[in-house]
N, C-alpha and C positions, 0 to 999 in steps of 0.2 A: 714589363715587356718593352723593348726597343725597336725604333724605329725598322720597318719592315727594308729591308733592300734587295727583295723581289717585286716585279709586277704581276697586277693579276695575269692569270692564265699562264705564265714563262715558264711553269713548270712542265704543263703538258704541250705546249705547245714545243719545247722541247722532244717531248715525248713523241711528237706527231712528225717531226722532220726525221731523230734516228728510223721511225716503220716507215717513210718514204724512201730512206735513203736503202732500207731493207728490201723496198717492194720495186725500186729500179735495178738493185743489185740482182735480183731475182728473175726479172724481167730483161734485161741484159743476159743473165747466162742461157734464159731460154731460145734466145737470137743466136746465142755461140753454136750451143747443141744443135739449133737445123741447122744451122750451115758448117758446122763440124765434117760430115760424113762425104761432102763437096769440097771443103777444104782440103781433104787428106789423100781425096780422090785425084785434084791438084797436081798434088805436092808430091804425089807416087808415080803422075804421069811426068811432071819436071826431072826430077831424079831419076827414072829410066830411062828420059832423051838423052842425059850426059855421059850415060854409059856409051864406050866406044861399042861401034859398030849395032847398035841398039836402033830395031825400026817397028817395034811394036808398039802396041801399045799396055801400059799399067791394066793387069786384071779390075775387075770392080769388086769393089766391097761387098763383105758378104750380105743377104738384105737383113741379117739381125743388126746389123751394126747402124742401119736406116732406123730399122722400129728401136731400135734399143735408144738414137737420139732422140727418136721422137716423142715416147714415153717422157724421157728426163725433162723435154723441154717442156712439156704439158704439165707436166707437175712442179718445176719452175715458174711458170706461167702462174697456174694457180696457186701457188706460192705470194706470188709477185700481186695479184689482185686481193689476195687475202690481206697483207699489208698495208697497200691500199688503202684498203676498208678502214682499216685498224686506223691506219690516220687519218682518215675523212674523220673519222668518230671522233678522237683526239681533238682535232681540229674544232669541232662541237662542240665537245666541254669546255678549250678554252676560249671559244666567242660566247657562253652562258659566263663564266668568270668574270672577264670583262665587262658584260654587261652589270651583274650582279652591282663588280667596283664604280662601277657610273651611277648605278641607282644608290651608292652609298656612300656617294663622295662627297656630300656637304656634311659628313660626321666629323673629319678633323677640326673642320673650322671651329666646333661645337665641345672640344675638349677629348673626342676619341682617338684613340693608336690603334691602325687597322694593319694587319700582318697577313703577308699573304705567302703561298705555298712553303707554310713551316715546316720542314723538315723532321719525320721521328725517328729517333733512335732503333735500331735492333732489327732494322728492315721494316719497319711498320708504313713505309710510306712518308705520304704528307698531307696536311688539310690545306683546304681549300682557303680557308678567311680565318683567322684571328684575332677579335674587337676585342679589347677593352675599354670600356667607360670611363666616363670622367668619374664614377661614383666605384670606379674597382670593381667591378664586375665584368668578368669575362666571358666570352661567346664564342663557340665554336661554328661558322657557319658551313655546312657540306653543301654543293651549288650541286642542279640538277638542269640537265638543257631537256628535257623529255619536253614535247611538245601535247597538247589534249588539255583534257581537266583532269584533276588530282581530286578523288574522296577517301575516304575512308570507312571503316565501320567498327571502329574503337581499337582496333588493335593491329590492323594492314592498311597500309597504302593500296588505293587503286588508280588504274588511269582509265580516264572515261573519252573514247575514242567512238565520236558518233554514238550510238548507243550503246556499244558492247562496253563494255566490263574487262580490262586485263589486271593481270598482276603483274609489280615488276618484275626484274628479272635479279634484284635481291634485296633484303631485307634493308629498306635505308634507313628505318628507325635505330634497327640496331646494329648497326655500322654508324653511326653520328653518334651514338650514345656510346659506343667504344673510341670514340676520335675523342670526344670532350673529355670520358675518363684518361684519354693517353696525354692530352694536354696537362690535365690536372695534377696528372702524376708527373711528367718532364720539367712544369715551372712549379711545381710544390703549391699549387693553391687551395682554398678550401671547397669552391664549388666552379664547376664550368656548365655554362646552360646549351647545350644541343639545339641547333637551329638548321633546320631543311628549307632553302632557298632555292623555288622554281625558276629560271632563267623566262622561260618562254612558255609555261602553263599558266591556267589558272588554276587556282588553289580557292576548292569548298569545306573549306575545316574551318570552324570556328575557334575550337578549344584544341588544347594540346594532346597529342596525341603519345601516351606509355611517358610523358614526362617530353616531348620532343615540339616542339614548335614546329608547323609548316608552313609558310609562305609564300606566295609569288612578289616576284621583283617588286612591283609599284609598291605594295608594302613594305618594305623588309626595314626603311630607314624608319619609318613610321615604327616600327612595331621596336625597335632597338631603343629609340630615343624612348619611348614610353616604359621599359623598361626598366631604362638607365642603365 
C-alpha cells in the first residue's frame, strides 16, 4: 500500500461544502420566489409608464401567482435547511476523522502506512483509515463521531444515552465487514481485520463483536500496535 495523499476527513468534508453550497443555492432561490411577484409587479408598472399617453396604473397580480411564490419558496427554504443539516452532519464525521488521525499518529514513526479516504471501485464509496503494519497486516478502520456509550449484546451495537437504550440507525458491524472484504478484494490480500472507531463515545465491549473490533479513540493506537 502506498503512501496515502489524502487527509483525514478531506473526503467528507468535501462532501459537507458541495450540501452547503446546495443549501445556499436553495435558500437564495427561496429570497428570489418572495420577491418575484414585487419584482414583476415593478417591471409591469415601468413598462406601462413608457407607453405613450399611458396614466394608469399596471393591474395586479393575480393572488395565485402571490401563494403559488410563496409555496415554492417554503419548500426552497426547506430544501435549503435540509442541506444544511446534511453538512452540519458531514462536518461531524470529518472532525471524528481527524481526531481518530491524531489519536493514531505516533503509528508511522513505528513502521505503519496509514491511508486515508481510499477510494472504491464500482461506486462503493470510500473507507475511512487504511493501516498496514509493520508485520503485513491490514486494518480497515470505519470512524464513528456518535456521542454516549457504545454496548452490545453479542450480535448489535447499542448506544447508551443516559439510561435508554437505542439502536443505531445501521448496521456498522456489517457495513465494516463489507468495507474490509471490499479492500481485500481491490489490493488482493489474504485477510483485512474490521475495526469500528468511536471518535467521541465510549466503548463497553471487551471482546470482538461477529469478528469486528470496537473502540474508542484513546484506545485504538493501543489496540493496532498490540495487534501488529
Amino acid at each position: 500500500m502506498g503512501p496515502s495523499h489524502r487527509k483525514a476527513g478531506q473526503n467528507i468534508r468535501n462532501l459537507a461544502l458541495q450540501r452547503r453550497v446546495k443549501a445556499l443555492t436553495a435558500m437564495a432561490s427561496a429570497a428570489l420566489l418572495i420577491a418575484l411577484p414585487f419584482l414583476l409587479q415593478t417591471l409591469f408598472q415601468e413598462l406601462l409608464a413608457q407607453l405613450p399617453n399611458s396614466s394608469s396604473q399596471a393591474p395586479s397580480l393575480l393572488p395565485i401567482v402571490y401563494v403559488f411564490c410563496l409555496v415554492a419558496s417554503l419548500g426552497c427554504l426547506f430544501n435549503g435547511l435540509y442541506w444544511w443539516r446534511r453538512a452540519n452532519h458531514a462536518d461531524q464525521g470529518a472532525k471524528g476523522e481527524e481526531d481518530i488521525a491524531e489519536a493514531i499518529a505516533d503509528l508511522p514513526a513505528a513502521g505503519w502506512t496509514i491511508e486515508y479516504g481510499l477510494r472504491l471501485g464500482k461506486g462503493l464509496g470510500d473507507i475511512d483509515i487504511v493501516c498496514l503494519s509493520p508485520r503485513n497486516k491490514t486494518y480497515v478502520i470505519d470512524v464513528k463521531s456518535h456521542r454516549g456509550r457504545v454496548i452490545a449484546d453479542g450480535q448489535k451495537l447499542y448506544r447508551l444515552m443516559g439510561s435508554q437504550k437505542y439502536a443505531f440507525e445501521k448496521d456498522f458491524l456489517k457495513q465494516v465487514m463489507k468495507q474490509a472484504f471490499q479492500v481485500k478484494q481491490q489490493k488482493q490480500l489474504k485477510f483485512v481485520t474490521p475495526i469500528i472507531a468511536f471518535s467521541d463515545a465510549k466503548v463497553q465491549i471487551k471482546d470482538k463483536i461477529q469478528g469486528v473490533y470496537v473502540v474508542e479513540k484513546s484506545r485504538l493506537s493501543y489496540l493496532l500496535k498490540k495487534l501488529g
